[in-house]
Steps between C-alpha positions, in 0.01 A plus 500: 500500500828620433787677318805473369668837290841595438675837330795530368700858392777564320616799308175698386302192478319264760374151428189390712311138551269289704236294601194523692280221561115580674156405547199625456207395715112585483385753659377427948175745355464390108220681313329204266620406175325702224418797721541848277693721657592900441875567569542887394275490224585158341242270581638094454404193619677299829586161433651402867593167593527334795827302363844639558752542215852467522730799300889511377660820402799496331652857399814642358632831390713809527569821459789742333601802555607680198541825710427608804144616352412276293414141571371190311353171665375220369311205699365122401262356736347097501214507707334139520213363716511155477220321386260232817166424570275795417761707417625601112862480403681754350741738455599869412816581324584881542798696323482882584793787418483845654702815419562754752606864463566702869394882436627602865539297810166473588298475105555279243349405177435135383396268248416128482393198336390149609404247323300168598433141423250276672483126430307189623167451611461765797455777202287297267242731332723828551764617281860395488679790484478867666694773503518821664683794436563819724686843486503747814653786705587417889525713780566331804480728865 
C-alpha cells in the first residue's frame, strides 16, 4: 500500500493531487456471509469474502481564498477496485464543492455538496448515482 500526493500554492489558491493504491483483505475473525447484523440501529446483511481486492484512488482539487473568511474548495476523486477472482469491478466517481465562512477563529459555518457515480459490476442492483448535501456551524476547542 502506498501514496503519492502533492500541493501546490500560489496567490490565494492551492492546487492538490494524488494517488493511493491499497488492499483490502478478509477479515483473521470473519463473521459468515449472510449473517444480519445491528450497527446503531441499521440492521444489514455481511457479505465477507475471503478474496482480497485491489483499490486505486485518484483525487484532485483545490481551494480559493476569496478573503481571509471565506473559502471555496472543490475536489474530484476516482476510486477503482479492480475487478479478479471473486471479486466485482468497479468504480466510484466523486465531485464534491464546499463553501466556507469563518465567524471567529475558532467557529465557522459551512456548506457542501458531493455528488457520485458508480459504474461496473461491483454496484450491480444499487443505484448509480448519490448525492449528499450538508450545511453546519463548527466550533473547534
Amino acid at each position: 500500500d502506498f501514496m503519492l500526493a502533492a500541493k501546490y500554492a500560489f496567490g490565494n489558491a492551492t492546487l492538490k493531487a494524488g494517488y493511493e493504491h491499497y488492499e483490502l483483505k478478509a477479515p483473521t475473525d470473519p463473521i459468515g456471509p449472510g449473517t444480519t447484523v445491528d450497527y446503531y440501529g441499521y440492521n444489514g446483511s455481511l457479505t465477507n469474502t475471503v478474496y482480497t481486492s485491489r483499490n486505486n484512488l485518484y483525487f484532485a482539487g483545490g481551494d480559493y481564498k476569496f478573503t481571509p473568511q471565506f473559502d471555496v474548495a472543490l475536489g474530484f476523486y476516482d476510486t477503482q477496485t479492480m475487478q479478479a477472482t471473486g471479486v466485482a469491478g468497479g468504480n466510484q466517481l466523486q465531485y464534491s464543492l464546499v463553501a466556507d465562512y469563518r465567524l471567529s477563529r475558532r467557529t465557522d459555518v459551512y456548506a457542501g455538496y458531493m455528488f457520485s457515480k458508480f459504474n461496473g459490476s461491483a454496484f450491480n442492483g444499487y443505484e448509480s448515482t448519490n448525492y449528499i448535501a450538508a450545511a453546519g456551524i463548527r466550533t473547534m476547542f
